[in-house]
C-alpha positions as CSV (number, residue, x, y, z in Angstrom):
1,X,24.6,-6.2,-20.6
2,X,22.9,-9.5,-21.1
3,X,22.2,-10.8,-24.3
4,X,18.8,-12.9,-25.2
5,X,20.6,-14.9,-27.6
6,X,17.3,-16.7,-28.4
7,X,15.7,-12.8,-29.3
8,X,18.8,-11.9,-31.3
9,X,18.1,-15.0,-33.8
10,X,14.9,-14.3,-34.0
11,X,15.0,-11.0,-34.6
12,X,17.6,-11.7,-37.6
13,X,15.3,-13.7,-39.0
14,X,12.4,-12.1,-38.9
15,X,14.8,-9.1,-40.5
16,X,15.8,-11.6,-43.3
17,X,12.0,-12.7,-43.9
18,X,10.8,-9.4,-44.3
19,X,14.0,-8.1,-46.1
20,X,13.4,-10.5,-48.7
21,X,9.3,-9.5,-49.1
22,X,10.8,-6.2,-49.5
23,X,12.8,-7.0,-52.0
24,X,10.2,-9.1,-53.4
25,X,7.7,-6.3,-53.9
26,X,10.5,-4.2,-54.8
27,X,10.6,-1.6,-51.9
28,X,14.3,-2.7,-51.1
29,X,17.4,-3.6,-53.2
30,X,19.9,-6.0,-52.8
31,X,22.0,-3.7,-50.6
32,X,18.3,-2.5,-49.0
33,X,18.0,-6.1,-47.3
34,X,21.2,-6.2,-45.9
35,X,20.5,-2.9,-44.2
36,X,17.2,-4.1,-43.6
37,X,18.8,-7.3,-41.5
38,X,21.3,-5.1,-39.7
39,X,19.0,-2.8,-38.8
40,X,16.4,-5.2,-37.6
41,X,17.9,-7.4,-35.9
42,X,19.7,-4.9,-33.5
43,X,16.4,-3.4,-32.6
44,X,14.9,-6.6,-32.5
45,X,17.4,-8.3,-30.5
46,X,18.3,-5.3,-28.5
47,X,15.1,-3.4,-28.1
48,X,13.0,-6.2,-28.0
49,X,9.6,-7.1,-29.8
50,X,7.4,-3.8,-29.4
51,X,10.9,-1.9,-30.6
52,X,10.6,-4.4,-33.4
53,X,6.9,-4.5,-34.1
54,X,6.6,-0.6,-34.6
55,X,9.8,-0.6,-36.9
56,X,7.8,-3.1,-38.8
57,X,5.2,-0.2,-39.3
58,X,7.0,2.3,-40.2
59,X,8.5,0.2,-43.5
60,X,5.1,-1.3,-44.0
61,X,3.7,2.5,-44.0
62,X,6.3,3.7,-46.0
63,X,6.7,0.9,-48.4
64,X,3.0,1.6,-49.0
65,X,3.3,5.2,-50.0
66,X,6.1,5.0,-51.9
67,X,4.2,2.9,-54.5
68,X,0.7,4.7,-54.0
69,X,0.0,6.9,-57.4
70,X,3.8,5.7,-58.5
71,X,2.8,6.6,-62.1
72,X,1.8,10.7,-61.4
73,X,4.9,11.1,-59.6
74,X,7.5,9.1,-62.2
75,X,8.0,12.6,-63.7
76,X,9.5,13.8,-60.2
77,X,12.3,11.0,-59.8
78,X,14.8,12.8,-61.6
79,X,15.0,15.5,-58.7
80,X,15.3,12.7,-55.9
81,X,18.8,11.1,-55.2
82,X,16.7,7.7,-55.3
83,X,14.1,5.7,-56.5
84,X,11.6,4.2,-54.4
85,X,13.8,1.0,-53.8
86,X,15.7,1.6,-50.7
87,X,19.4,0.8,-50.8
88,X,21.4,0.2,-47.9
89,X,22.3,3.8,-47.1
90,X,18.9,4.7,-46.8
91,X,17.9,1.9,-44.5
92,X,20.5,2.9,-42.6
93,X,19.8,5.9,-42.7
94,X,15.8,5.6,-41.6
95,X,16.4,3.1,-39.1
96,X,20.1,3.8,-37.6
97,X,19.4,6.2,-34.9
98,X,16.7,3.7,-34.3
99,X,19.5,1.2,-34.0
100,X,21.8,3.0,-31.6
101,X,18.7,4.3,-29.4
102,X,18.6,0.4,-28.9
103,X,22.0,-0.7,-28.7
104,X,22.3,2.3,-25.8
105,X,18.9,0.9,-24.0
106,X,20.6,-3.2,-23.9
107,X,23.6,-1.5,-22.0
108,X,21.5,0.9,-19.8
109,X,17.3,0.1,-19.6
110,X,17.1,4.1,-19.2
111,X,13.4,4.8,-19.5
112,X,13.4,8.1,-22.2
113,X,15.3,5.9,-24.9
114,X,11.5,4.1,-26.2
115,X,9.9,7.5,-26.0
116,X,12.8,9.0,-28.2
117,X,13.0,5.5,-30.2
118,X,8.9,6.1,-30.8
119,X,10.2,9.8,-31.8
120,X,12.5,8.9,-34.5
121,X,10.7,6.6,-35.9
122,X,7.9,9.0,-36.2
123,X,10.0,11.2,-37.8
124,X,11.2,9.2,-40.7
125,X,7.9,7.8,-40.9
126,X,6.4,11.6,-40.8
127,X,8.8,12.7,-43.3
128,X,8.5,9.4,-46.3
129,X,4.4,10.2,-45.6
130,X,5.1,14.3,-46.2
131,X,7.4,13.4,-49.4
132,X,5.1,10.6,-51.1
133,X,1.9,12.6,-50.7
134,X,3.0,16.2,-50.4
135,X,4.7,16.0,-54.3
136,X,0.6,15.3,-55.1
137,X,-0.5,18.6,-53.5
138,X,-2.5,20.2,-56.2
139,X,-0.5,23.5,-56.1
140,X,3.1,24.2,-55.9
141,X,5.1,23.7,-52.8
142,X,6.9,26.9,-50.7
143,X,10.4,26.6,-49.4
144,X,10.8,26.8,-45.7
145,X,12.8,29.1,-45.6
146,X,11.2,32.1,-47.3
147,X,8.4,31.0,-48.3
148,X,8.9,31.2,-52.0
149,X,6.9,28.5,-54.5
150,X,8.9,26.3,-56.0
151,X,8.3,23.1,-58.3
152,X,7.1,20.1,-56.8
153,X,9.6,17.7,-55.7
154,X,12.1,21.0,-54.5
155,X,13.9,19.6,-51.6
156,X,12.7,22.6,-48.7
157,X,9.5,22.4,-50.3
158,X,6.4,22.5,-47.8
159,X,2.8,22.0,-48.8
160,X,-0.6,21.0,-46.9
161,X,-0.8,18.3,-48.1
162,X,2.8,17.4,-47.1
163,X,2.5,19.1,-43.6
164,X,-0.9,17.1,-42.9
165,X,0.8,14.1,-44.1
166,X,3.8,14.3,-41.8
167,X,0.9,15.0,-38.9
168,X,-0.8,11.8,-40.0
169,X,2.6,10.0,-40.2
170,X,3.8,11.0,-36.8
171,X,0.4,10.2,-35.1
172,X,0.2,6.7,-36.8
173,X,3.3,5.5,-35.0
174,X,2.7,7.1,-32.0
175,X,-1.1,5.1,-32.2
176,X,1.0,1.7,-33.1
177,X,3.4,2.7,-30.2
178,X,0.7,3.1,-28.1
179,X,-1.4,-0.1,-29.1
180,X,2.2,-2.1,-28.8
181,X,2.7,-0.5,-25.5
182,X,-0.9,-1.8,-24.4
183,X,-0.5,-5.2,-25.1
184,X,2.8,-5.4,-23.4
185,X,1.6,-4.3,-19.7
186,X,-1.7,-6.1,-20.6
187,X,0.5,-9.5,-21.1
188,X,2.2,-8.0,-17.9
189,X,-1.3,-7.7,-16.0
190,X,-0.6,-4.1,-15.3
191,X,-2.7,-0.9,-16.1
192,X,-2.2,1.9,-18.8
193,X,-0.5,4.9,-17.3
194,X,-0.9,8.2,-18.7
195,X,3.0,8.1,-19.7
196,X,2.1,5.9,-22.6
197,X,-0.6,8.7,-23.9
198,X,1.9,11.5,-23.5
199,X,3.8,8.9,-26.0
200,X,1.0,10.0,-28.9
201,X,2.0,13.4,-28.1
202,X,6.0,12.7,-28.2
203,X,5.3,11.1,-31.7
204,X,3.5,13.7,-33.1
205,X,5.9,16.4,-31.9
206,X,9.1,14.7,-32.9
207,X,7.2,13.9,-36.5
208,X,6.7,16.8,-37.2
209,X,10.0,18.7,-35.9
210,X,11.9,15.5,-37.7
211,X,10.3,16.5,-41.0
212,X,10.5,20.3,-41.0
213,X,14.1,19.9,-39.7
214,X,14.8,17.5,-43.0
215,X,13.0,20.4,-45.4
216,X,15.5,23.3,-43.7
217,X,17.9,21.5,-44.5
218,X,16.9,20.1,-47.8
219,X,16.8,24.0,-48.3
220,X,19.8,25.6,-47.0
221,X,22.8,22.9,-46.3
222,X,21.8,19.6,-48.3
223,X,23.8,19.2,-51.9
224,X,21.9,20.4,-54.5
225,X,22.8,19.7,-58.4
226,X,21.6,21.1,-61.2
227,X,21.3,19.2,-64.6
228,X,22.7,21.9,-67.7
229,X,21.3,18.9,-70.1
230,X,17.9,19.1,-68.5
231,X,17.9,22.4,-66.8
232,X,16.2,21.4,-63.6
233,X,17.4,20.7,-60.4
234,X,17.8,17.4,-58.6
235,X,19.8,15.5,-55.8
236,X,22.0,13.5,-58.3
237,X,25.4,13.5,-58.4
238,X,24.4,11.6,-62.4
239,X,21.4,12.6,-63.6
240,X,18.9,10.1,-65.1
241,X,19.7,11.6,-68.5
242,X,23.5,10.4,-67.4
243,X,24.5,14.2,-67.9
244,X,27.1,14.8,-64.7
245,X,25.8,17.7,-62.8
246,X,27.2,20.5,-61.2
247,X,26.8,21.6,-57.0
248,X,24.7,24.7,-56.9
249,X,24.2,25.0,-53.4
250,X,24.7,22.9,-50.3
251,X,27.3,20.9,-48.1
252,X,28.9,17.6,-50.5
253,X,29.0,15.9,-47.8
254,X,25.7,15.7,-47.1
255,X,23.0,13.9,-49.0
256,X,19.8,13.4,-48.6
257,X,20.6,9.7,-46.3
258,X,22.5,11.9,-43.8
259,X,19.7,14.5,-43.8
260,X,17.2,12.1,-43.0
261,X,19.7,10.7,-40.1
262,X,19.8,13.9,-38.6
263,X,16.1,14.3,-38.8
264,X,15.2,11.0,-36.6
265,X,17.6,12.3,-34.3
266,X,15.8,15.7,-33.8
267,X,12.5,13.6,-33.8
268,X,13.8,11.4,-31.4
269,X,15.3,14.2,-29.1
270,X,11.7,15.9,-28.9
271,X,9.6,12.7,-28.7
272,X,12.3,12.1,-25.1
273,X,11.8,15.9,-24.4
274,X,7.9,16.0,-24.7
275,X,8.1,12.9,-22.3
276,X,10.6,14.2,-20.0
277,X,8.5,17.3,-19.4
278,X,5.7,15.5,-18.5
279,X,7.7,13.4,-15.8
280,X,9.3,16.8,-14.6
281,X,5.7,18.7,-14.3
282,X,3.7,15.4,-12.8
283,X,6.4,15.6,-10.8
């Protein structure tokens, strides 16, 4: 493997710059930018600028919707683990796999690690879309897994408006994936193949398994608390109420950062698979 010394600086500062706007407009914390300077600057530095370019889109995206009608959903913070200020566990959590798609495609230029790179960022981006607009779906959500309502803000918890949301999500970084693609052959005087369309595809496949993969197991193996002080469920370990909760279902071990970790990787595995099948059928 051979570095580009000159990249790696400037994706780490580019990381930095946009870490601190982050933090500025409060969509990071303190912790949030360093994850945000790890995180870009391997993909950056590693993956080069289109790998960098469409992380950029996904927080830009996300960061968006996570303030967007903040007020009508202050009353559902309590069930998530977090507020909408991401801390270094979620950054690393959202853009790790991301990280070690790119850390894997310095050392071996293998061609399905962008298509699954495009994948799992389209599923954390698919899933922060399905959470910050599905909890504003004007009727109550149903859990995956049987199909039962439950209250908004119920990790498991699908709606239409969340499961066109995560559609919209996955298709908007496989558009910006697409667009970044485009620019690179065009700089490279070379014509659009139809690989880079089956990417859209890829995206929108590996959105939407990465988010329906992160409500199962929001619903059956995440950690689950439940508030006796407040008598409602949430992902807290501490309430907001500062009441310590108790487990009512789920794994310890897993929280919702490993959840969503697992989730890019599924979206990234099917974004590479979608792609891989069109190489195997075109032959």
């Amino acid at each position: 493997m051979i570095l580009n010394y000159p990249r790696l600086l400037g994706g780490l500062l580019l990381s930095a710059i946009i870490g601190w706007a982050g933090y500025r407009k409060e969509s990071l914390s303190r912790s949030g930018v360093l994850g945000a300077i790890i995180v870009g600057s391997l993909v950056f530095g590693l993956g080069g600028w289109t790998w960098g370019l469409l992380l950029i889109a996904f927080f830009v995206s996300s960061s968006f919707l996570s303030h967007y009608r903040q007020v009508d959903k202050e009353d559902l913070a309590e069930k998530f683990a977090k507020g909408h200020r991401r801390d270094l566990g979620q950054t690393l959590a959202n853009g790790g796999w991301g990280a070690v798609l790119a850390v894997f495609h310095a050392l071996t230029c293998h061609p399905l690690l962008w298509p699954a790179f495009v994948g799992a960022m389209a599923a954390v981006n698919a899933d922060t879309w399905a959470t910050e607009l599905g909890v504003l779906n004007p009727t109550s959500p149903r859990l995956i897994t049987n199909g039962r309502r439950v209250p908004a803000g119920t990790s498991g918890g699908v709606s239409t408006w969340g499961t066109l949301a995560a559609l919209g999500g996955g298709l908007f970084i496989g558009m910006v994936a697409l667009v970044l693609q485009w620019i690179s052959v065009l700089a490279q005087r070379q014509t659009l193949s139809r690989l880079e369309w089956w990417l859209v595809l890829g995206a929108i496949v590996g959105g939407l398994a990465g988010s329906f993969f992160d409500s199962w197991l929001g619903a059956t193996v995440q950690a689950i608390y439940y508030c006796d002080a407040c008598q409602k469920e949430t992902e807290r370990v501490i309430h907001h109420c500062d009441t310590q909760t108790r487990q009512i279902r789920g794994w310890r071990c897993l929280n919702n950062d490993g959840v969503n970790l697992l989730s890019s990787v599924v979206g990234g595995a099917t974004s590479a698979l979608v792609v891989w099948a069109w190489w195997a059928w075109r032959g």
